[in-house]
C-alpha positions as CSV (number, residue, x, y, z in Angstrom):
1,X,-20.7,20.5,-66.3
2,X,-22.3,20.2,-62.7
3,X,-20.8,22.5,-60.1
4,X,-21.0,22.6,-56.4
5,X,-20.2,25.4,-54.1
6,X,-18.0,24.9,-50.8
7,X,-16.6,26.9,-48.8
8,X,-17.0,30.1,-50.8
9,X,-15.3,28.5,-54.0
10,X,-17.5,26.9,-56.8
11,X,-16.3,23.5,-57.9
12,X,-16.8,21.7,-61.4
13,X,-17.3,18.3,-61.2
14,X,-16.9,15.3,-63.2
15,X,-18.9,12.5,-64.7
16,X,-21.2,12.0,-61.3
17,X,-23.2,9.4,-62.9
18,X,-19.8,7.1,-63.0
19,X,-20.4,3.5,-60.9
20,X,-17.7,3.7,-58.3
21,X,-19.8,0.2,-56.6
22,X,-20.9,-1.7,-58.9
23,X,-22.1,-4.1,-56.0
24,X,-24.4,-1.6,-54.7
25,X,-24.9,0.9,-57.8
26,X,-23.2,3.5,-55.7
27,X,-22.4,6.5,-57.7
28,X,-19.5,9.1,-57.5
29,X,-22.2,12.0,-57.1
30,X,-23.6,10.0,-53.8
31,X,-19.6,9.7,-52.8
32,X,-19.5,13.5,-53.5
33,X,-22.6,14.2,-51.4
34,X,-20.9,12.2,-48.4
35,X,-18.0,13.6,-48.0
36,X,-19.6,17.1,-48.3
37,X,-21.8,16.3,-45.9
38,X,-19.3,15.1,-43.1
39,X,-16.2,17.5,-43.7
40,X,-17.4,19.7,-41.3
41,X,-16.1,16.8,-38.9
42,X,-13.5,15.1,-40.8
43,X,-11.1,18.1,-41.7
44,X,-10.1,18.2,-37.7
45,X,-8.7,14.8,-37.7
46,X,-6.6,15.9,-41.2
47,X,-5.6,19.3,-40.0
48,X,-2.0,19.7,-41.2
49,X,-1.2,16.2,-41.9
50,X,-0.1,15.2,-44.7
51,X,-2.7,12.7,-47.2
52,X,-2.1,9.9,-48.8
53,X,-4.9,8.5,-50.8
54,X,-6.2,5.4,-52.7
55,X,-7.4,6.6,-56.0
56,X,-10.1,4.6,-57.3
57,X,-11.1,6.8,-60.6
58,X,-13.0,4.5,-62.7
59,X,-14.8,2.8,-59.4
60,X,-13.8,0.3,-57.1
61,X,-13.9,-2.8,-59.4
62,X,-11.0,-0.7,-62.0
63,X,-7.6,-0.2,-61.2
64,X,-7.3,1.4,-57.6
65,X,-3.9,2.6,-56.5
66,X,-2.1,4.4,-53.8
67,X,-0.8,8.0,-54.4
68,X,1.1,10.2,-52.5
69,X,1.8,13.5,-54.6
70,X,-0.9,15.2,-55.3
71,X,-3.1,13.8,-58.3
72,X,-2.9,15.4,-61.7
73,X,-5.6,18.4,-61.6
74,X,-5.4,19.1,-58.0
75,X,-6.1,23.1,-58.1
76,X,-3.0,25.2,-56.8
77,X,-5.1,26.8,-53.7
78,X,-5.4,23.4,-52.1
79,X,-2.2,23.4,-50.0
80,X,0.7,21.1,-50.4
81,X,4.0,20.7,-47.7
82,X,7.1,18.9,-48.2
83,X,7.5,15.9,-46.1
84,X,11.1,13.5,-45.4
85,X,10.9,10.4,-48.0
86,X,13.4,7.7,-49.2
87,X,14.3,9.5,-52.4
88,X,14.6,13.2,-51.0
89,X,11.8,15.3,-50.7
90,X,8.0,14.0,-51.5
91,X,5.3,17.1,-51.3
92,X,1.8,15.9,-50.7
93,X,-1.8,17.1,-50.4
94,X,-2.5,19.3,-46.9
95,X,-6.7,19.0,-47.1
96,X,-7.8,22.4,-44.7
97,X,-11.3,23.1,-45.9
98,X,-14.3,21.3,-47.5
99,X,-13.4,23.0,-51.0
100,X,-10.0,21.5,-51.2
101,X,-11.5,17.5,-50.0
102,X,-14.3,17.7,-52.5
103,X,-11.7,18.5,-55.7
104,X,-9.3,15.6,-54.5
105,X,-12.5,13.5,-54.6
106,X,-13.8,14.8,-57.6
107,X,-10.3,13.3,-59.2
108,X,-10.7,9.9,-57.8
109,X,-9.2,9.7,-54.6
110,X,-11.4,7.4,-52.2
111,X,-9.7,6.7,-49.3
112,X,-7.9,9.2,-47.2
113,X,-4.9,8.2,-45.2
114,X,-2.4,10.0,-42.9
115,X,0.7,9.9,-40.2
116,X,0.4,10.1,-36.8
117,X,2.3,13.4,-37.3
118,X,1.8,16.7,-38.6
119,X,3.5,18.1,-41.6
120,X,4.7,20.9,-39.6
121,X,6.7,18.0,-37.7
122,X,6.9,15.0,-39.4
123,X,8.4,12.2,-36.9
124,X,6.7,13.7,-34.1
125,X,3.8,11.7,-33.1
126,X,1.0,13.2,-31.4
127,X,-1.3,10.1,-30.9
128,X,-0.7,6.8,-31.2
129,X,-3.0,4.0,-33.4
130,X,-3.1,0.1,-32.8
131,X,-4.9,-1.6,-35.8
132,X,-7.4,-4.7,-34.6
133,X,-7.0,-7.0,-37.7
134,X,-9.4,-10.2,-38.0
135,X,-7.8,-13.3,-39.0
136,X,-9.8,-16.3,-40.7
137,X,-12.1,-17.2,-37.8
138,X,-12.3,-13.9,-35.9
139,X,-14.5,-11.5,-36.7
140,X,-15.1,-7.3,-35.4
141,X,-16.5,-8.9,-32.2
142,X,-13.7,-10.4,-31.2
143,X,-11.5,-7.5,-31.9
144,X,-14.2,-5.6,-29.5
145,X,-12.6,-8.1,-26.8
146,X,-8.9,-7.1,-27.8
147,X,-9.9,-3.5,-27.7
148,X,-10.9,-3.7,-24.1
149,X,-8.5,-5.4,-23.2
150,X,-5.9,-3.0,-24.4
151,X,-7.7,0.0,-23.3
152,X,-7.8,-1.5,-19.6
153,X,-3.8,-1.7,-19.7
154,X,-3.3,2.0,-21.8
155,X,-5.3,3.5,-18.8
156,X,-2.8,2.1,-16.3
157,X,-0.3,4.0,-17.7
158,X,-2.3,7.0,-17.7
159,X,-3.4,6.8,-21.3
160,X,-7.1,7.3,-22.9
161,X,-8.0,5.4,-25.9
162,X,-11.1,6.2,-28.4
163,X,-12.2,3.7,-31.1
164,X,-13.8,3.9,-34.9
165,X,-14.4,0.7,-36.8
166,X,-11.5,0.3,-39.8
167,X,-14.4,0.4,-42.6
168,X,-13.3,-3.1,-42.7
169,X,-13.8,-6.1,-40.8
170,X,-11.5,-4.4,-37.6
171,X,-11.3,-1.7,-35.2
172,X,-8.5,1.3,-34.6
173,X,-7.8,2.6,-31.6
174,X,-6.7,6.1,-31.2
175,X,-4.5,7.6,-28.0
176,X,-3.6,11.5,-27.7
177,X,-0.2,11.7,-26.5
178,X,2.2,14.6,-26.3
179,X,4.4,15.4,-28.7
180,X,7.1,12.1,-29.1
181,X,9.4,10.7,-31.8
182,X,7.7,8.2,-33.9
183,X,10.3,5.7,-33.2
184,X,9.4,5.5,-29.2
185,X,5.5,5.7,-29.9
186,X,6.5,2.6,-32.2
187,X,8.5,1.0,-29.8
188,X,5.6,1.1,-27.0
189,X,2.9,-0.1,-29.3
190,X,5.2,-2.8,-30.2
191,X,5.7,-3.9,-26.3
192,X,2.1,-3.0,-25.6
193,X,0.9,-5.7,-28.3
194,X,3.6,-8.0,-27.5
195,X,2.7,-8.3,-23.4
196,X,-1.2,-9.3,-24.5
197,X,0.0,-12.0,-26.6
198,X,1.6,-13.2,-24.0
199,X,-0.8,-12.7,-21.8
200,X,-4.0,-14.0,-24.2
201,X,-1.8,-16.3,-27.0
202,X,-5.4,-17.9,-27.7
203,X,-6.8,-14.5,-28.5
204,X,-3.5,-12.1,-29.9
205,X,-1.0,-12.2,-32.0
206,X,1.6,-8.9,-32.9
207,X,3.2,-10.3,-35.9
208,X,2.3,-10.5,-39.2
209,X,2.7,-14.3,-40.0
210,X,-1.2,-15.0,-41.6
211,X,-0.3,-18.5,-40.3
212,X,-0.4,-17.9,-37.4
213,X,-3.6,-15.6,-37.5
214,X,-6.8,-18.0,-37.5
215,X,-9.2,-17.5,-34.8
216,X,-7.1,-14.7,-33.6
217,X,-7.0,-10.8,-33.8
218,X,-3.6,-9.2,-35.5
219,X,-2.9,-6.3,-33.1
220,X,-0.9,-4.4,-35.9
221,X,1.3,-1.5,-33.9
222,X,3.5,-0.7,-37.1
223,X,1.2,1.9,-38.3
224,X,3.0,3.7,-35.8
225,X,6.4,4.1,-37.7
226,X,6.7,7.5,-39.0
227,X,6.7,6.3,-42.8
228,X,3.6,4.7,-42.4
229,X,-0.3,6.0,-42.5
230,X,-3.9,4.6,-41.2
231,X,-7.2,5.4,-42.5
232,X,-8.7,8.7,-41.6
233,X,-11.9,8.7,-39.6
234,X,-14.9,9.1,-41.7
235,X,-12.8,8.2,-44.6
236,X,-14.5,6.1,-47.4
237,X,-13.1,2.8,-48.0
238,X,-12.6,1.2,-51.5
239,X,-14.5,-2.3,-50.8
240,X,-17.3,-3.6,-52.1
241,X,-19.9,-1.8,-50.3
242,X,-19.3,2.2,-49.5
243,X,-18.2,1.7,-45.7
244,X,-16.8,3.9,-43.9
245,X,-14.2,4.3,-41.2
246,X,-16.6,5.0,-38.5
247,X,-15.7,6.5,-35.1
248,X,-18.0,4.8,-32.3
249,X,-18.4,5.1,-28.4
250,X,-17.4,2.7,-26.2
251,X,-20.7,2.2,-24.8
252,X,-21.9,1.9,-28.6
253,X,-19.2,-0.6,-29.4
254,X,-20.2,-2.6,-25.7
255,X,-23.5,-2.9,-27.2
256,X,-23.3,-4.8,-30.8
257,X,-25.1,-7.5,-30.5
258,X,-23.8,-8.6,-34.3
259,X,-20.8,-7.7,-36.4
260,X,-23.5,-6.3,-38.9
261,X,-24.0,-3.8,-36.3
262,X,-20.3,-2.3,-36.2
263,X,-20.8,-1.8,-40.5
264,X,-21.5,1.4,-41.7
265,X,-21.4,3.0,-45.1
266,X,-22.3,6.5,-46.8
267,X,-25.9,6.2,-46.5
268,X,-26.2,5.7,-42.6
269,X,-22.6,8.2,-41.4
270,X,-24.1,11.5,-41.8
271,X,-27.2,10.9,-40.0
272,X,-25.1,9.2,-37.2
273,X,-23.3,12.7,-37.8
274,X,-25.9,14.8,-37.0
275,X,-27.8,12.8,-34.7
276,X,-24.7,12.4,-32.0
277,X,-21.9,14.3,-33.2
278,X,-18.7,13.3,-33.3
279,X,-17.4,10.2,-31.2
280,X,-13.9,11.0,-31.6
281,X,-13.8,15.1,-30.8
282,X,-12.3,14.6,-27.4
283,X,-9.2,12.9,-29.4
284,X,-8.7,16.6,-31.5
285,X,-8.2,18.6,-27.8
286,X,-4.9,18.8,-26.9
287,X,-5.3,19.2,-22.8
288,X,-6.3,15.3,-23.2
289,X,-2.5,14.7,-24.2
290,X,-0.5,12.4,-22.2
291,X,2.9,11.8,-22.2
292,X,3.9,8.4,-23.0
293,X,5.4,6.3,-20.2
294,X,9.0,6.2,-19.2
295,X,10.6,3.1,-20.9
296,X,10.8,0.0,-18.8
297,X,14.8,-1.5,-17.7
298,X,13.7,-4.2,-20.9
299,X,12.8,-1.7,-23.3
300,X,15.6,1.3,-22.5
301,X,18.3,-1.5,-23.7
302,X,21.3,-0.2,-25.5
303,X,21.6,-0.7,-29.6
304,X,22.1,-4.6,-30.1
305,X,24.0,-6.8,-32.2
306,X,21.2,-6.8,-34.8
307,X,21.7,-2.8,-35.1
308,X,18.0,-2.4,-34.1
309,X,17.8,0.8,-32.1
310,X,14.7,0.7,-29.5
311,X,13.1,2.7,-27.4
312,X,15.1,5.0,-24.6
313,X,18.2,4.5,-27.0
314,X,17.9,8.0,-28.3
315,X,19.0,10.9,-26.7
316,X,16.0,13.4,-26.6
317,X,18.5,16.2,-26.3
318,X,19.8,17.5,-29.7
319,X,20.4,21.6,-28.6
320,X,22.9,21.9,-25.9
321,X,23.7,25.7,-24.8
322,X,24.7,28.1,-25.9
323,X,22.6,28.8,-29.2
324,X,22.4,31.8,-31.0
325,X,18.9,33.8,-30.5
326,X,16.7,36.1,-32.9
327,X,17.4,39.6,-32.1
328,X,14.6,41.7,-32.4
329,X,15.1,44.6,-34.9
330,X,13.0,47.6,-35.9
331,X,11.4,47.7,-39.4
332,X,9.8,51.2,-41.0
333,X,6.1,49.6,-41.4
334,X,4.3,46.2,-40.8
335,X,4.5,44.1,-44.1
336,X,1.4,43.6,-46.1
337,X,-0.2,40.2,-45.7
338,X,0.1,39.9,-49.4
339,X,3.4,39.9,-49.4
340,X,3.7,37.2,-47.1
341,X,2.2,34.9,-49.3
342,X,-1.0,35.2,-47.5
343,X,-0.1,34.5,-44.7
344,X,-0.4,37.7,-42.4
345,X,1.5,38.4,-39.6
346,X,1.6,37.2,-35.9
347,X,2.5,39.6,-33.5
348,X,2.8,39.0,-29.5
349,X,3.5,41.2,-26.5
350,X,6.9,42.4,-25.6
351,X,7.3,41.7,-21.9
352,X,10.0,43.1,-19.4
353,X,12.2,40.7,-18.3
354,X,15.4,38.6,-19.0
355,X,15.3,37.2,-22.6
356,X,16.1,33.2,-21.2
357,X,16.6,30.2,-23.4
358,X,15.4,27.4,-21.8
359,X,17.0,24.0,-21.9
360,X,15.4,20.7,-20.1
361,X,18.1,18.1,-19.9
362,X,16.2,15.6,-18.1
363,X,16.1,14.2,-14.9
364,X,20.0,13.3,-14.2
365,X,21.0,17.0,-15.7
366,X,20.1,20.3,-14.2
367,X,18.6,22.8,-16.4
368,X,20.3,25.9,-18.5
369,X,19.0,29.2,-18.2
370,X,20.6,31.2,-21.4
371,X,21.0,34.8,-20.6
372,X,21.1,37.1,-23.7
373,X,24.8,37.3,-23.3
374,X,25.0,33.2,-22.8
375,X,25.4,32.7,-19.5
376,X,23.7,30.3,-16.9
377,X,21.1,31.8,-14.8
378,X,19.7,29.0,-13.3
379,X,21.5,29.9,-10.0
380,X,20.2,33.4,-9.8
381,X,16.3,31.7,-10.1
382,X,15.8,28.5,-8.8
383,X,12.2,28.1,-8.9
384,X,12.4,28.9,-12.6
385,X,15.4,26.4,-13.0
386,X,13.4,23.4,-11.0
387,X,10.0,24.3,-13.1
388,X,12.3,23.7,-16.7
389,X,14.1,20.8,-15.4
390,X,10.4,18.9,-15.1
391,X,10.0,19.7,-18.3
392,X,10.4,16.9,-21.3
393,X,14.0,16.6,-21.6
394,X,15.2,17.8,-24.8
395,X,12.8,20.8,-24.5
396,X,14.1,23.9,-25.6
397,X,11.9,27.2,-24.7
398,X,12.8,30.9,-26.4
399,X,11.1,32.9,-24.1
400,X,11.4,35.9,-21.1
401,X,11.9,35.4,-17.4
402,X,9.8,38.2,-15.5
403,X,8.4,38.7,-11.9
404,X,5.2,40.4,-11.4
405,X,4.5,42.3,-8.1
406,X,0.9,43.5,-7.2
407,X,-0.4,42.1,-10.3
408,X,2.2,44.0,-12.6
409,X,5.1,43.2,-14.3
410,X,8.2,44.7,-11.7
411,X,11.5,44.5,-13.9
412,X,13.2,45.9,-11.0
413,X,12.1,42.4,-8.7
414,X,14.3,40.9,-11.1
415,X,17.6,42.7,-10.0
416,X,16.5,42.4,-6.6
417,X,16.0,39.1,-7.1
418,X,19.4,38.0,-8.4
419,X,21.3,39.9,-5.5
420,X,18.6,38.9,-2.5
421,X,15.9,36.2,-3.5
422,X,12.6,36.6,-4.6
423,X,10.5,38.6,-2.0
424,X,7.6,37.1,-0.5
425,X,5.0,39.3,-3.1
426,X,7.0,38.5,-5.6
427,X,6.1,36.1,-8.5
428,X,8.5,34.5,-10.9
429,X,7.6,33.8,-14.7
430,X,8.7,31.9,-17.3
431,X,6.7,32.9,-20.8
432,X,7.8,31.3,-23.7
433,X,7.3,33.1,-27.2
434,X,9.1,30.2,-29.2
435,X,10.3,26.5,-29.0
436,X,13.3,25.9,-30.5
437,X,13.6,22.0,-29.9
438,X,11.4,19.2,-28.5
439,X,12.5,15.5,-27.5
440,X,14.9,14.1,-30.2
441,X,14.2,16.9,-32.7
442,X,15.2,20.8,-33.5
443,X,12.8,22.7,-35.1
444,X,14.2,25.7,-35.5
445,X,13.9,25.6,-39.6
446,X,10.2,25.0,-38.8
447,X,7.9,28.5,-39.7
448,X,7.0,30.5,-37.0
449,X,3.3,29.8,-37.4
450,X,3.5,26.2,-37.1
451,X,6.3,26.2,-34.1
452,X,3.5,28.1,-32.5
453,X,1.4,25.2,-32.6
454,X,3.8,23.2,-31.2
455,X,4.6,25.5,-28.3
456,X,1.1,25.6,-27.4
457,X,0.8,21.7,-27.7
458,X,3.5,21.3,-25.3
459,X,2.9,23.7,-22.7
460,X,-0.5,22.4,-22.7
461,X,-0.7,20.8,-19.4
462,X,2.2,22.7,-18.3
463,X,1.7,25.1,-14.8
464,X,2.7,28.3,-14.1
465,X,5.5,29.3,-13.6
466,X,6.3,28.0,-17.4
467,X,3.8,29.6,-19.3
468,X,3.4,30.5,-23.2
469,X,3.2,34.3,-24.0
């Protein structure tokens, strides 16, 4: 049996000879030889979400079908992670090296698709997707129009968008936002698509009546529900040529002079790949981030007769003070990373100061400063008090207040401090070692690990004096 070697582990693959196009000829072995040529660049856009895929394994022109649990053969290293579903508890596929995307591949599954959420969070969008669909008379060209258009009115409320063609006949856009419930990303999309059909009815449409479509672009905003999943840059799709979801740059998009132009399949992507690197990299760094804008007075409406719940209608805050805190305790010896499952261990420094919870209440609340024994210190430091109450409300920081003096820590500043104010060489500190709670969800039963990254992606754009250890 043919093997392939990736990422240290050796694979055995299956029947490579297999016509997955029979349009084209295209063979599983050249699909095999794509994706291992790109993963370097597609893993980043899957880290620690959770794939859904569109098995094809007797080629395109067979039965193709979605799944969601892993497939039948899938090796136990490739990670899994429970996510919510209707009936309970569904565990899917978590791709995080080339080894584990070539063995799903190897077993059929064509088309990768994932949430606008992480597993480690699922519900809590970090970027936000509108899908450019074609009708009957429109074409990717006049989705290219659309797409400007929208990207003109995301940037006046502070937002960048970056685009790759669907590997169909339409376009996705992609915005980095800061962590926010799926419901409210949803919610905006929705108005966002709704104002340009008002604005270009000849041109838009935001519902998905076919009827209704012709000579129009669908601009499809549901993809942003938190039970729903879009196609995966550099994912292959199952039609009947080997395209690809294909990230572009806007200057690259501004120039097709054809729709031909704006197709790409397996043979032409790596090359692409390697000539320019990857369009959509700026998307994967978190200091690009925005937070999305305050609801408007017509979209921060209360729950209505129909039930519907929209944006602004949730409170963010779901930890109110006081909660009970980790104490730290002494253990004879650090654990062996075997017997953390592999995980190893994380470790941090211990800094003098004030253990403080953290609590942002939002704008009409002042913050909460949790001693260790519960009570409010928010009085004692102002600055530190003003600096959490901009945070996101429903933020909730573990972490330790301190004051530096001459470029050292000064524990004793902090006794001063709460007697006679902060003294003008004095520097206050929050540094925050956990988050227990973001807008509209606690995380606490999160592990450590992955409430790290969350931490870090929220303090991102975050100054001083809120800081992460």
């Amino acid at each position: 049996m043919p093997q392939m070697t990736v990422d240290g582990r050796t694979l055995a693959l299956s029947h490579l000879d297999k016509v997955y196009y029979p349009l084209t000829g295209t063979l599983k072995g050249e699909v095999l030889r794509y994706y291992a040529a790109v993963h370097s660049a597609l893993l980043p856009h899957l880290r620690d979400r959770p794939v859904s895929f569109l098995r094809c394994p007797d080629g395109v022109a067979a039965e193709v079908f979605v799944a969601k649990n892993p497939p039948p053969g899938t090796p136990d290293w490739v990670r899994t992670a429970e996510v919510p579903s209707n009936s309970g508890e569904l565990r899917q596929v978590v791709l995080e090296d080339g080894a584990g995307l070539l063995s799903v591949v190897n077993l059929g599954c064509l088309e990768l698709h994932v949430p606008q959420w992480h597993a480690a969070a699922p519900g809590l969008a970090d970027r936000l997707v509108l899908d450019l669909d074609p009708g009957a008379g429109a074409d990717v060209l006049t989705c290219r129009t659309v797409a400007g258009l929208l990207r003109e009115r995301l940037a006046a409320d502070g937002l960048e968008a970056w685009v790759k063609t669907s590997g169909g006949k339409g376009l996705h856009l992609l915005v980095p936002l800061e962590p926010t419930p799926s419901a409210r990303v949803s919610a905006y999309a929705k108005e966002l698509a709704a104002e340009l059909e008002a604005a270009r009815p000849e041109l838009v449409v935001h519902t998905m009546a076919k009827a209704r479509r012709t000579g129009r672009v669908l601009v499809d905003w549901s993809q942003n529900s938190a039970k729903k999943t879009t196609a995966a840059p550099y994912t292959v799709r199952a039609k009947e040529r080997p395209t690809v979801s294909a990230p572009l740059s806007w200057a690259e998009l501004d120039a097709a002079g054809s729709a031909a132009e704006l197709v790409f399949t397996i043979a032409e992507v790596p090359e692409r790949l390697a000539a320019g690197g990857d369009p959509l990299g700026p998307l994967l760094d978190p200091a690009r981030a925005r937070p999305l804008p305050a609801a408007a007075p017509h979209r921060a409406r209360r729950r209505g007769s129909t039930g519907a719940e929209t944006a602004g209608s949730r409170d963010p805050v779901v930890l109110t003070p006081p909660v009970e805190v980790m104490r730290p305790a002494a253990v004879p010896a650090v654990p062996p990373a075997d017997g953390l499952g592999g995980a190893g261990v994380l470790y941090e420094l211990k800094l003098d100061g004030f253990r403080c919870v953290a609590f942002a209440r939002g704008p009409d609340r002042p913050a909460f400063l949790q001693s260790r024994s519960g009570r409010d210190l928010a009085a004692e430091f102002p600055p530190i008090a003003a600096a959490v109450a901009r945070l996101p409300a429903g933020m909730v920081l573990d972490a330790e207040l301190v004051a530096w003096r001459g470029g050292r820590f000064a524990f004793e500043e902090l006794l001063r401090t709460r007697r006679d104010g902060a003294g003008e060489d004095v520097a206050l500190g929050l540094i925050a070692f956990d988050v227990l709670a973001l807008p509209g969800r606690d995380v606490r039963s999160l592990p450590l690990a992955d409430r790290r990254r969350l931490l870090l992606a929220a303090l991102a754009e975050v100054p001083p004096p809120v800081q992460p250890v």
